[in-house]
C-alpha positions in Angstrom: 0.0 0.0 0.0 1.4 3.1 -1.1 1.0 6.0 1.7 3.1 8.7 0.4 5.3 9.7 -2.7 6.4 13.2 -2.3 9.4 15.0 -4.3 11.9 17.4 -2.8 14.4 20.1 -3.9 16.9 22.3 -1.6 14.9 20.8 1.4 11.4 22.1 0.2 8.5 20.0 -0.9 7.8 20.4 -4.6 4.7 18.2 -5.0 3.1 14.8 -4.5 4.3 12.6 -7.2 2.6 9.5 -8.9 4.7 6.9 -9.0 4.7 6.5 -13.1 6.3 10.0 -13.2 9.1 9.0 -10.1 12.0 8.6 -12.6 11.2 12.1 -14.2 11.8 14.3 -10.8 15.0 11.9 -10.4 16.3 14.0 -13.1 15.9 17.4 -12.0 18.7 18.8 -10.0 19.4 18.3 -6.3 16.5 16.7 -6.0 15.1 13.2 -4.8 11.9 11.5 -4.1 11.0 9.5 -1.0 8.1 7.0 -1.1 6.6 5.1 1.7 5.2 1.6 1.3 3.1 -0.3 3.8 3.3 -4.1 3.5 3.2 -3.7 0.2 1.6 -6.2 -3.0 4.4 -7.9 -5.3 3.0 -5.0 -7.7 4.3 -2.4 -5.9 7.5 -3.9 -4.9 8.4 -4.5 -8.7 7.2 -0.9 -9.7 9.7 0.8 -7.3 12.3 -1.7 -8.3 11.7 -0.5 -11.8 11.8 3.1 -11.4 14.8 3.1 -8.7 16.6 0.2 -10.1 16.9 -1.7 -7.3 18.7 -4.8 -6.7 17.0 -8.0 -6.9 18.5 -9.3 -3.7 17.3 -6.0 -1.4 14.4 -6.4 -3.3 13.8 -9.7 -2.5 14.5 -9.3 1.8 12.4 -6.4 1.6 9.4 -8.3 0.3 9.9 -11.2 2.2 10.4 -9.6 5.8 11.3 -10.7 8.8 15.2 -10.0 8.3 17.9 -9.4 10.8 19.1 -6.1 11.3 21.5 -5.2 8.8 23.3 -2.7 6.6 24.2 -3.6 3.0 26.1 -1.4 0.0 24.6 -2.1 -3.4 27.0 0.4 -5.3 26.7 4.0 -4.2 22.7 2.8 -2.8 22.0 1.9 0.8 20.2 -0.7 1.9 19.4 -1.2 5.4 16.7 -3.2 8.1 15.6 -2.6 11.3 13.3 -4.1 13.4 10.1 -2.1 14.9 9.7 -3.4 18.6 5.7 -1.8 19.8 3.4 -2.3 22.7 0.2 -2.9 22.4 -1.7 -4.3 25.8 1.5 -5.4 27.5 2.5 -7.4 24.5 5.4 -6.6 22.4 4.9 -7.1 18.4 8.0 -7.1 16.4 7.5 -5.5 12.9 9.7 -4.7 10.1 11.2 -1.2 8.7 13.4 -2.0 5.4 14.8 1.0 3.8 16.2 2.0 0.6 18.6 4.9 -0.4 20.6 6.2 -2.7 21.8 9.9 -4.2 18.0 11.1 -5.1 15.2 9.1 -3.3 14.4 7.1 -0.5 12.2 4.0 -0.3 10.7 2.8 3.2 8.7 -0.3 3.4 7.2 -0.9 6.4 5.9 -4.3 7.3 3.5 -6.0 10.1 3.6 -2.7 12.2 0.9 -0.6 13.0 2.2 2.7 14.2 3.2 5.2 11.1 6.2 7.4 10.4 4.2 10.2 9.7 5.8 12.0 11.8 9.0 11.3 10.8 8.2 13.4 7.6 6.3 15.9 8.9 9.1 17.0 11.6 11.8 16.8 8.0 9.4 19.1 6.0 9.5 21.5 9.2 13.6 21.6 8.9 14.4 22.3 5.0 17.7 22.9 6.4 18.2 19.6 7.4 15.9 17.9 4.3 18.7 19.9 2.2 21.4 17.3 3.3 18.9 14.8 0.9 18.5 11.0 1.6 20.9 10.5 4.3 19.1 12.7 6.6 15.7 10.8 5.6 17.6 7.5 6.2 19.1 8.9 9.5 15.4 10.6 10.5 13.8 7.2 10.1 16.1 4.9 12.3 16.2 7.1 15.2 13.0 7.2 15.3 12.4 3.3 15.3 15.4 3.7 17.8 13.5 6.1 19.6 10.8 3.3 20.1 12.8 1.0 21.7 13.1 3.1 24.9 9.3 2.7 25.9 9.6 -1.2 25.6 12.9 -1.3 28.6 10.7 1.3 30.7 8.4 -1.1 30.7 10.6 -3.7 31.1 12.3 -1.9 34.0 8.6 -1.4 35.9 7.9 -4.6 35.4 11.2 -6.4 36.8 10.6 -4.3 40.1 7.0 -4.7 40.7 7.9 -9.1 40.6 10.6 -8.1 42.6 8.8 -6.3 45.4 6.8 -10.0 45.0 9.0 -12.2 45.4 9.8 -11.1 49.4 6.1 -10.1 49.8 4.1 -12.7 48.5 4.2 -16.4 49.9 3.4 -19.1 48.1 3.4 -17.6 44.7 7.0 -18.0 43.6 5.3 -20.2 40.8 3.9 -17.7 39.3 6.4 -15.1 39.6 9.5 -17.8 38.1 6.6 -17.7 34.9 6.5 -14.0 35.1 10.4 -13.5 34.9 11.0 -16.1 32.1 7.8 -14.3 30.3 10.0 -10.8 30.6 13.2 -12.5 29.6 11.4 -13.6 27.0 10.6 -10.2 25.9 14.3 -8.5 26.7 15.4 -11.1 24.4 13.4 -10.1 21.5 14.7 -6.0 22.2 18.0 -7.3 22.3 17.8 -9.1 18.9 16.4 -6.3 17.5 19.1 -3.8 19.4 22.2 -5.3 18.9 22.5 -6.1 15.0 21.3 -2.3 14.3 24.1 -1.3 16.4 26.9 -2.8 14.4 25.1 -1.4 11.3 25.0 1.8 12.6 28.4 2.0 13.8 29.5 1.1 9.9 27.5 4.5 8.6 29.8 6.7 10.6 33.8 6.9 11.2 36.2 5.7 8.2 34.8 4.9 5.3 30.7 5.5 5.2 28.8 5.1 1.9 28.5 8.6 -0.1 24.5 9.3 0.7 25.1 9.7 4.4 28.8 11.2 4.0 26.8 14.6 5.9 25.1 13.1 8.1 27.6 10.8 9.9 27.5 12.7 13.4 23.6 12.1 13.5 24.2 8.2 13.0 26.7 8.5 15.7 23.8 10.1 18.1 21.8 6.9 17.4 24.6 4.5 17.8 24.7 5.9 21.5 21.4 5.6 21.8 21.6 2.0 20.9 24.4 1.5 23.4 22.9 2.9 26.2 19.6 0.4 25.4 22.1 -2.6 25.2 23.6 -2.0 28.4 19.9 -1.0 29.9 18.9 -4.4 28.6 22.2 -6.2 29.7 21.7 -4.8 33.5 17.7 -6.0 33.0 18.7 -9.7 31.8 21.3 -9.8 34.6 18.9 -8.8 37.2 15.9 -11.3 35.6 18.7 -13.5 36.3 19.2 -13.1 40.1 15.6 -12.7 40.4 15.1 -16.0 39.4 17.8 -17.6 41.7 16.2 -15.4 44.6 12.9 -17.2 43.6 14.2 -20.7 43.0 16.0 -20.4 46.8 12.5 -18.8 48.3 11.4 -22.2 47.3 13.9 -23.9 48.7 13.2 -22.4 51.9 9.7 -22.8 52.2 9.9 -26.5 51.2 12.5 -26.7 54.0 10.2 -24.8 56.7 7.7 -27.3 55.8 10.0 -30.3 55.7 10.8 -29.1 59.4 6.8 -29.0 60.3 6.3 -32.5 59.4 9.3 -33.7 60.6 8.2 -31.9 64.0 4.9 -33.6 63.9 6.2 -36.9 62.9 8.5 -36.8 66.2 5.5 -36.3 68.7 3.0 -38.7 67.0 6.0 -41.0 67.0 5.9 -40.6 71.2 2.1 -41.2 71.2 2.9 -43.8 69.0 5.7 -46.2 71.7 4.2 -45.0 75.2 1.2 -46.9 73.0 3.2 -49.8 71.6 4.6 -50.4 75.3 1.4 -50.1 77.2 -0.4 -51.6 74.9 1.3 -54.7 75.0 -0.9 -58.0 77.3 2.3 -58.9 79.5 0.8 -60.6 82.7 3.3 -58.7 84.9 3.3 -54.8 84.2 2.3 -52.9 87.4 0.4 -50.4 85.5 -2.6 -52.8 84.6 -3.6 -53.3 88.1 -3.1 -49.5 89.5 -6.4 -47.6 89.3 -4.5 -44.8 87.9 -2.1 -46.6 85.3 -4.9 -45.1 82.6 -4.5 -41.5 83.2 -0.9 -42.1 84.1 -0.2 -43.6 80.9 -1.9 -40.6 78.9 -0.8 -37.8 81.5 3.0 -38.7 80.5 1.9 -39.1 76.6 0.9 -35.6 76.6 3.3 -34.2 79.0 6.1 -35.5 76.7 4.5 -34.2 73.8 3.9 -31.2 74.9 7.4 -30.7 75.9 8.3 -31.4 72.6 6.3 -29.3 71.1 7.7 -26.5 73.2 10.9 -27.3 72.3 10.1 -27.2 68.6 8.5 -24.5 68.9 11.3 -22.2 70.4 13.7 -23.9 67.5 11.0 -22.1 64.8 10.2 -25.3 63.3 6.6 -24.8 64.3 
């Protein structure tokens, strides 16, 4: 689906182009054309690769999706992927931003993501004296702000890790649940950090030393974003590392309540287990036991029973194993 094809010059906005008359604005001087695709038809995908000449092989990752981050030279073109990490109801969906660029026009194809880059555009238009630096400032403009969306997703992953921790002390009886919880939001740190990490070494290749031509003006912008990056990776690094110790925290909680327990019925088991020989003994027919002819052998028999026990309770008791 084709949501905008718009032609520039010296950072202004000349007019909204159809794309059968793309390769004619190509040709006018320090210009370039910059077209926006949403999970687009086969169609499409071969009309822009017609009109910008693409190469077959970013042609054919753009079309197919669900590529790892990356940064690839077709000639004096760019071609470059980036994954789109969103929220929507606690639930992270991982989309796909593929982007093409070269001397005079930008392609952007957007895939299984719902949130637009309108704004991307309209804050360009508002600087012409940044739009003047051409494609790589486009390029630049749309990563950061995919990069830009990456910081709400480790908030939340940051809230999240410290409301389970305040749970894990508070809460008995629901380490269960919170073990599920923390491999859930590893789960999810994991899928940031696939989409962080690759863009970071791509990035870092479109600044310092030898950068391709269309983003030779814009390589201090590509630095800002490769520290952005960074400072999510080691965000996401300290969140992993704490899931981590959260989850041995949990695992020895467990531990420690099985143990308190093991100690209860251990406790139990010992004073049954005096009911259970003062019982055995007197319970036994031997013609010549004094007790079976005293009057008060009966309530002597289960005075001692619970005086013992109850001893032992006390004792078990003060230990803390009951």
């Amino acid at each position: 689906m084709l949501i905008n094809c718009v032609a520039y010059q010296e950072g202004k906005k000349l007019s909204d182009v159809p794309v059968e008359d793309i390769s004619e604005y190509l040709k006018q001087p320090d210009a370039f054309v910059w077209v926006a695709l949403r999970d687009p038809g086969a169609d499409e995908i071969a009309a822009m690769q017609e009109e910008f000449s693409l190469h077959e092989l970013a042609i054919e990752d753009a079309a197919r999706g669900h590529q790892r981050p990356k940064m690839e030279e077709y000639g004096e073109n760019v071609f470059m992927v980036a994954h789109i990490v969103e929220l929507h109801e606690d639930k992270l969906c991982v989309g796909q931003l593929a982007v093409f660029a070269g001397r005079n026009y930008v392609l952007s194809v957007r895939s299984d993501s719902k949130q637009s880059f309108l704004g991307v555009r309209a804050r360009a238009e508002r600087e012409p004296h940044q739009l003047r630096k051409g494609a790589g400032f486009v390029l630049y403009a749309l990563v950061d702000a995919v990069v830009d969306r990456y910081f709400p997703v480790v908030d939340m992953l940051e809230s999240e890790l410290e409301s389970i921790e305040d749970q894990i002390f508070g809460q008995q009886g629901k380490q269960r649940a919170n073990v599920e919880r923390l491999y859930e939001l590893k789960r999810k740190a994991q899928q940031l950090r696939h989409a962080v990490i690759p863009l970071m070494d791509a990035v870092g290749r479109l600044y310092g030393g030898r950068v391709p031509q269309v983003v030779a003006e814009t390589q201090e912008y590509f630095r800002d974003v490769h520290d952005h990056l960074f400072r999510i990776a080691g965000r996401l690094d300290a969140v992993r590392d704490t899931i981590n110790t959260a989850i041995q925290v949990t695992l020895s909680m467990v531990a420690i309540e099985e143990n308190d327990i093991s100690k209860k019925l251990a406790s139990y088991a010992a004073i049954f287990a005096v009911f259970t020989a003062f019982a055995g003994v007197w319970g036994m027919n031997f013609e010549f036991m004094p007790e079976l002819k005293w009057k008060w052998g009966y309530p002597f028999a289960l005075g001692t029973m619970v005086l013992v026990c109850g001893y032992l309770y006390w004792r078990f008791k003060k230990a803390g194993w009951i």
